[in-house]
C-alpha positions in Angstrom: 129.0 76.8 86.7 125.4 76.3 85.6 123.5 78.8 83.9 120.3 80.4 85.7 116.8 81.1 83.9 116.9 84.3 82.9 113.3 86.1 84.3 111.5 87.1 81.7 109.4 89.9 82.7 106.8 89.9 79.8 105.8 86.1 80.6 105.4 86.9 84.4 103.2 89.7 83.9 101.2 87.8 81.0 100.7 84.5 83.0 99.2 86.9 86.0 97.0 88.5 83.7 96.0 85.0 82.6 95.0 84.0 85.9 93.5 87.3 86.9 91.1 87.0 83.6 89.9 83.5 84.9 89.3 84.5 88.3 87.5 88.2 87.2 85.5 85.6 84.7 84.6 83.5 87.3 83.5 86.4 89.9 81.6 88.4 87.3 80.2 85.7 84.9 80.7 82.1 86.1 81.7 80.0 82.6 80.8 76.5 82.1 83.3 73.8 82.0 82.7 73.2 78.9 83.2 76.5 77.4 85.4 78.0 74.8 86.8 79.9 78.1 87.5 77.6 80.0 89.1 75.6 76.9 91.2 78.0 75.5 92.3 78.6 78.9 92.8 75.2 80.1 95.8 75.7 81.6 94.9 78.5 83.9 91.5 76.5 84.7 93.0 74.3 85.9 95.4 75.5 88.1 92.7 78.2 89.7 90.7 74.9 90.7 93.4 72.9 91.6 94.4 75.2 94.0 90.8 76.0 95.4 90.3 79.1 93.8 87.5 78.6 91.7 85.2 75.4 92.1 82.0 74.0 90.8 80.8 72.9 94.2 77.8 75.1 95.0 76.8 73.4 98.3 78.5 70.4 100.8 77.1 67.5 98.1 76.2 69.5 95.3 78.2 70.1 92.2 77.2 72.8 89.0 78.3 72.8 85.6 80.1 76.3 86.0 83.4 77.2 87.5 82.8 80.3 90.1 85.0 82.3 92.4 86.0 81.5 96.2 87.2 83.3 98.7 90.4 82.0 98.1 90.3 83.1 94.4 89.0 87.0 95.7 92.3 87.0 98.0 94.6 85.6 95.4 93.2 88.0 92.7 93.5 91.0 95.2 97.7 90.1 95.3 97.8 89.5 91.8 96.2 93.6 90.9 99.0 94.4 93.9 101.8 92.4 92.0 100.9 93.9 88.4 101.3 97.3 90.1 104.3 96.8 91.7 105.8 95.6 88.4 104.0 98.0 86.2 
């Protein structure tokens, strides 16, 4: 038989918080990239861009220096207060 991760419920709710606190920072203050934000968070950064749902990109060519919110990342967040409910 092989042994199953156990689910640890205190890591799932912390890593949705995580993401929810880049994606609220995002919507309500955009942080550069080079920020103590978005470098103690890293992680979470990058994940939220690598999945489209925060981005620098401000027009078709044109690129900024902070990381702000897509529609993507509004959705996404919106599930993420659902699924902190639901667990809470």
């Amino acid at each position: 038989m092989t042994h199953t991760e156990s689910i640890d419920f205190n890591d799932d709710v912390e890593q949705l918080v995580s993401f929810w606190l880049v994606l609220d920072k995002a919507a309500r203050e955009p942080f550069t990239v080079k920020s103590n934000f978005a470098r103690n968070g890293a992680w979470y950064v990058a994940v939220c861009a690598s999945s489209g749902l925060i981005t620098t990109q401000i027009e078709d060519e044109t690129f900024g220096k902070k990381w702000m919110i897509t529609e993507e990342g509004f959705e996404f967040m919106e599930g993420i207060d659902e699924r902190i409910k639901e667990l809470l």
